[in-house]
N, C-alpha and C positions, 0 to 999 in steps of 0.2 A: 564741285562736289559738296554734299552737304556734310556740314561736320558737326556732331558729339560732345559736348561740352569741350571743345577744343580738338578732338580726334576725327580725325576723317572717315567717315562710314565705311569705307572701302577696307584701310585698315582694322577696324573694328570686326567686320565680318571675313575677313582675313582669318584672324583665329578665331571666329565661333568655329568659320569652315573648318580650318587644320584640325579641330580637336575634335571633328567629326571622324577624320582619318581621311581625308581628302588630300589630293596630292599638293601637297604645302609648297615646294619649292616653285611651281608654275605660278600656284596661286602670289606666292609673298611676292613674287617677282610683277605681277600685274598689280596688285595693289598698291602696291608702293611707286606706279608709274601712273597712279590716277588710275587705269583701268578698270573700273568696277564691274564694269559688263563679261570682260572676257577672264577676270577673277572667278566670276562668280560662273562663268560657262564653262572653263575649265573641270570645275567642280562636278564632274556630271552631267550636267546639263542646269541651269538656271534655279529653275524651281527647284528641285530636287536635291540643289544645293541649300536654298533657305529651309525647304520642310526638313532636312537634315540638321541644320542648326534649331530651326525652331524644337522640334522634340529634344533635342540637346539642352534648351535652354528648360524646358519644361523638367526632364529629368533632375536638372541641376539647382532649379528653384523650389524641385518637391523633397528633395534630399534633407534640406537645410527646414528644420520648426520653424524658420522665425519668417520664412520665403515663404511656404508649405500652401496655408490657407491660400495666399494669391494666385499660384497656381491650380488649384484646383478648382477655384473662381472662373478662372480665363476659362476652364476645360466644358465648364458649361456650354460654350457655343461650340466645341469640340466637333466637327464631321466626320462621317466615318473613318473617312483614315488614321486617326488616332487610334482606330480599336488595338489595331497590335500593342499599341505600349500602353492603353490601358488591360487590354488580358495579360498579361504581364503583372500588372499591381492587383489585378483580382483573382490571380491562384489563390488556392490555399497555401502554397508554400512559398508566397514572396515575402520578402525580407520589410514593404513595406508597413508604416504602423496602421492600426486598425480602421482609423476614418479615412485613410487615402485607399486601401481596399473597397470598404464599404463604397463610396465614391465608383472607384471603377465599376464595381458590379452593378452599381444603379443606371450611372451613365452607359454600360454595355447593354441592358436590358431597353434603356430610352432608345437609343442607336438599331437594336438587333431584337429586344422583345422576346419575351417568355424565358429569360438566361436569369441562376443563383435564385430561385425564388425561396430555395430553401432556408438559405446564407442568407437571403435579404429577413426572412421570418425570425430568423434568431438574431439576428442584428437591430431588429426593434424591440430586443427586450435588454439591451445596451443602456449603461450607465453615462455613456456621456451624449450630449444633447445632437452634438452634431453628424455624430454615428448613425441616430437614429431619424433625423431627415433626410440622409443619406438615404437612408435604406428605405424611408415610407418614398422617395421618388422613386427608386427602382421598382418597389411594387404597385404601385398608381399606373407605370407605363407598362407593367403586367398586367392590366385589369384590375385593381383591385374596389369592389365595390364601394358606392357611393356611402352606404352606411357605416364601412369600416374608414373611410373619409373622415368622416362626421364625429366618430368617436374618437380619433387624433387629434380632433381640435379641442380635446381636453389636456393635450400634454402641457406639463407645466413647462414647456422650453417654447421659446418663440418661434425659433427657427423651424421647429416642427410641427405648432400650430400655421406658419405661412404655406409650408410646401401640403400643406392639407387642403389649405384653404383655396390656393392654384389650383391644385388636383380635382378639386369638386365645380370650377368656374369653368375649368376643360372637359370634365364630363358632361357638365350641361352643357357647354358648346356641343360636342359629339354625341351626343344621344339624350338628354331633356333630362329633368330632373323629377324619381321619384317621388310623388305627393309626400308621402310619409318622411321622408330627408328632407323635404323644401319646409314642413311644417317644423319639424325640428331645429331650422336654424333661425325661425321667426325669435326666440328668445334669444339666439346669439348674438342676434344682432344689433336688440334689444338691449344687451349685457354687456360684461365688463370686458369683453377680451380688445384684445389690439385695434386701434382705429382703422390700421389698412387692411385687417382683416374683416372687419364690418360693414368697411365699406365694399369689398368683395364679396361678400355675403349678402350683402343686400343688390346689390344688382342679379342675385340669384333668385329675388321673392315676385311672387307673381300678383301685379297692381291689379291685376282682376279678380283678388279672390281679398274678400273684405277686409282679414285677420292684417294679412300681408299689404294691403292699403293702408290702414292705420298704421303700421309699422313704418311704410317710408311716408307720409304725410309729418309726422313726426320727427323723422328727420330732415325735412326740410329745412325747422327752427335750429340745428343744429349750432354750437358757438364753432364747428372745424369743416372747414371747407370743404374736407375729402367725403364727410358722411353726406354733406348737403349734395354735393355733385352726383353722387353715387344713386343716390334717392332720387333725384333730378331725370338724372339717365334712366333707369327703371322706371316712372312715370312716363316718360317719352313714347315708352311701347304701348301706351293704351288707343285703342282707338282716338279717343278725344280727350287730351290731358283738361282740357281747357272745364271739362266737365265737372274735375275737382276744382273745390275752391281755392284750398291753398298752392295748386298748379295755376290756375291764373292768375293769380295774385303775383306768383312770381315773376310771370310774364310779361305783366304790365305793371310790375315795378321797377325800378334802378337795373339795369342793364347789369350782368353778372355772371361768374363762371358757372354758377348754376343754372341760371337761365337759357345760357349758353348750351349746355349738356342738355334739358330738356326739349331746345329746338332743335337742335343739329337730331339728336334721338327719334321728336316725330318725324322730319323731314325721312330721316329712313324708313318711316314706317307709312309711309305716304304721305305727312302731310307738309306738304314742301310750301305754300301758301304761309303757312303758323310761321315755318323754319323762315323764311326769307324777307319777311315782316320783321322780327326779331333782330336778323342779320343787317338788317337796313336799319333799326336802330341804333346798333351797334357803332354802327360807321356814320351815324350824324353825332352821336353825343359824346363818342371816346375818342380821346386826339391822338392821333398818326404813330403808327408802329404799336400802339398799347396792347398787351395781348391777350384780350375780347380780340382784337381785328385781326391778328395773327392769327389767333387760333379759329377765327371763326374760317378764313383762306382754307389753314391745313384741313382741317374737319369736313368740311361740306363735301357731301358726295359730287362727284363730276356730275355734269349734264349741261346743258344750254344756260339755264341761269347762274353754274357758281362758274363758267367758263366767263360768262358776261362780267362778273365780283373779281373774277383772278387778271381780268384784260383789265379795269379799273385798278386795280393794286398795281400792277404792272405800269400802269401810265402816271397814276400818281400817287401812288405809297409812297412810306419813307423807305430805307434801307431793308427792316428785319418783315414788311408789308410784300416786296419786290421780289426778296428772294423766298417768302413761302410762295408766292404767287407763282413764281418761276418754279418751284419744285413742284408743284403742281401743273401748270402748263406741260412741261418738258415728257411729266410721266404722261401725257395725255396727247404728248405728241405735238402741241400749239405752238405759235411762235417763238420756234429755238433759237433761231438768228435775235431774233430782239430779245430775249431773254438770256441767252449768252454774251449777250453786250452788256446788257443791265448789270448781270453776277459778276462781271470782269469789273466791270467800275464800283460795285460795293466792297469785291475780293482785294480791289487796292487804293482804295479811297481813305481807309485808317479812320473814319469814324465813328462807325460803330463795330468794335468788338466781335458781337456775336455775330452777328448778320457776315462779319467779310467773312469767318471760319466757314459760316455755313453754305455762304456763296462760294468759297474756293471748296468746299466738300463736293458740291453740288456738281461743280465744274471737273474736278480729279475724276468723278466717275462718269461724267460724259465724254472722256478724255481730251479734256483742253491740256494743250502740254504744260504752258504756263504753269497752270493750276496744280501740278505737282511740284513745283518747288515753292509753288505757296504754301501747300502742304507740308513740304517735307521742313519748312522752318515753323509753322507751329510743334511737329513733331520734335524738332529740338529746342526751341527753347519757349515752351506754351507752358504750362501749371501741369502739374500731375493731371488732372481731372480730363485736361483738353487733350494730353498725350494719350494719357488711356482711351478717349474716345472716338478718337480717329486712328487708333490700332484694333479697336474691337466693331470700329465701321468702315471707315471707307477705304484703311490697307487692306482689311478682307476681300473687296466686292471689284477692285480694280488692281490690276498686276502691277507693282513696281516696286521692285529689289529694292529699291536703296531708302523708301519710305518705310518700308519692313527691317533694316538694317539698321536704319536709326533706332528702331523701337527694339530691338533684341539688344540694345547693347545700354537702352533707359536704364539708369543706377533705381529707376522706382520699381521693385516687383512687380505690384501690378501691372504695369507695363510692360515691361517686358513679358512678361507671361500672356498678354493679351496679343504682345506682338507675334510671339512664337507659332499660338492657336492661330491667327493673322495667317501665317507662315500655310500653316496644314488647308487652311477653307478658302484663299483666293483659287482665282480662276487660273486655270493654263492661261499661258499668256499664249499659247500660241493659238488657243482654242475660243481664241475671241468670236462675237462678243457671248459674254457668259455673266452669272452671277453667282456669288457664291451663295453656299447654302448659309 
């Protein structure tokens, strides 16, 4: 049984369950005999025992100021079955404080649409910063138009310049981007605001229309890497990057994350010849696992030539070369048997770090048994960072109780509150195979 900084997960979700109101005497009496499965089946039934604890834990982490924000954080990946206890926090007349309302009514309107539009309008004209990004997401996933977008990314608060700035990269995702707003952001991007906001903004301008060409040419020279990639990526969608000069230049200089982002970009836009020249640089001049070669694995769209790149990593990559290659095989369907073997020996080989998380991640969700108590001891004792992200990924997306039981009883907020939401968006176990949302 995996155990909690010294406590055994059974016992731990022991009393999350009881203070659910679950029949405690059955449960105390299975937990405390090792039984965690028929602890936790007592409870109702299985799942229904964890999403009862999880909302539990979320209630009791939004209570507490100093818990508050983490919670609300996790609630972003929230699925609908939260709505109940978020309509709950977004009456008018709940006891919650102002930004954890505003919060629900945005996240209810994301989830369910066209809900508080009114609440959401007077909530952007709130004094505290975070109230009022609250509230421009609930009306963004109302519709709220592109130019009333654009004007938000004058607030003086960050957090409401970014959720602006998402909001206007998903409208052009979903329906293109008004000349008149795409022109208007050519100086923003140009300007002084937030680097990751610019560089959002600039994968918005179109390298066909001259203004907007000089604009990312220009940032090609950038001294920060996110403006140059950004610029890089937006190039890629031209018929023929190769036709600007400082897009070639790039090309055929020093191998680079920007260069990177400009091939993988044409190769999407057909020119797979450019992209695969590039990627074949790549892999002569950068040494093994570097991540040019990782990332060029993840990035490349499937087809006959990056299957040809991922069966080559596979054979002789290093560790973190093997398991992108495998993550990609496996969704493609390719040699699972050999790529299952490969993930098993980097999941317990202990030399490189990230690569074993990512190969026993890999493996939890294809349901290698193994692979869940490989998981469930990063889950107790990995860094905050690596707890929280394999409660906000792979306990969501594959069923098991007791990897979600470690994480609801995490002393780090975030965590736990990531485990909780964990709790609400896996899959029935019994509704295999499924994924969460």
């Amino acid at each position: 049984m995996s155990m909690l900084r010294g406590i055994p997960a059974g016992l731990f979700l022991f009393g999350t369950l009881a203070g659910c109101g679950l029949p405690i005497a059955d449960i105390r009496s299975a937990a405390e005999s090792g039984d965690l499965e028929r602890a936790i089946r007592l409870a109702q039934g299985e799942l229904e025992g964890l999403q009862a604890a999880g909302r539990g834990t979320i209630v009791r982490l939004q209570s507490n100021q100093a818990t508050r924000l983490a919670a609300l954080e996790a609630l972003d990946l929230a699925p609908a079955t939260a709505s109940e206890l978020l309509a709950q926090w977004a009456a008018e007349d709940s006891a919650v404080d102002e930004a954890t309302r505003t919060f629900a009514q945005a996240r209810l309107a994301e989830l369910e649409g066209g809900a508080f539009e009114e609440e959401l309008q007077a909530a952007r004209e709130s004094d505290e910063p975070l109230v009022r990004s609250y509230a421009l997401r609930g009306l963004i996933a109302d519709g709220l138009p592109a130019d009333r977008m654009l004007a938000a990314l004058e607030d003086d608060a960050p957090q409401v310049r970014a959720v602006a700035a998402k909001g206007l990269v998903r409208a052009a995702e979903e329906s293109g981007m008004p000349d008149a707003v795409r022109q208007a952001l050519r100086p923003l991007v140009d300007g002084p605001l937030d680097v990751e906001i610019r560089a959002q903004l600039a994968g918005l301008l179109d390298p066909a229309a001259a203004e907007d060409l000089a604009s990312l040419v220009g940032l090609l020279a950038d001294e920060r890497p996110a403006l140059r990639i950004a610029a890089a990526r937006a190039l890629g969608r031209l018929p023929d990057p190769r036709a600007v000069p400082e897009a070639a230049a790039l090309l055929e200089a020093q191998v680079s994350p920007a260069g990177l982002a400009l091939a993988l970009a044409a190769g999407r836009h057909g020119l797979v010849e450019l992209r695969d020249t590039y990627l074949a640089r790549i892999f002569v001049v950068s040494p093994t696992d570097d991540p040019l070669r990782t990332g060029a694995l993840l990035g490349v769209a499937d087809g006959e030539d990056a299957r040809a790149l991922w069966h080559a990593a596979l054979a002789g990559g290093g560790p973190a070369e093997k398991t992108a290659a495998c993550e990609r095989l496996l969704a493609a369907g390719q040699d699972e048997d050999a790529c299952r073997d490969a993930l098993r020996g980097i999941a317990t080989g202990g030399g490189a770090p990230a690569a074993s998380l990512s190969a026993a991640e890999i493996l939890f969700e294809e349901g290698d048994p193994a692979a869940a108590g490989w998981l469930r001891s990063y889950a107790a004792d990995g860094d905050p960072a690596v707890r929280r992200r394999i409660m906000n990924g792979a306990a969501a997306r594959r069923y098991d109780a007791d990897l979600i039981a470690i994480g609801l009883g995490d002393p780090e907020p975030a965590v736990a509150a990531a485990a909780a939401v964990a709790a609400l968006r896996v899959p029935d176990p019994l509704a295999r195979p499924g994924i969460a949302p």
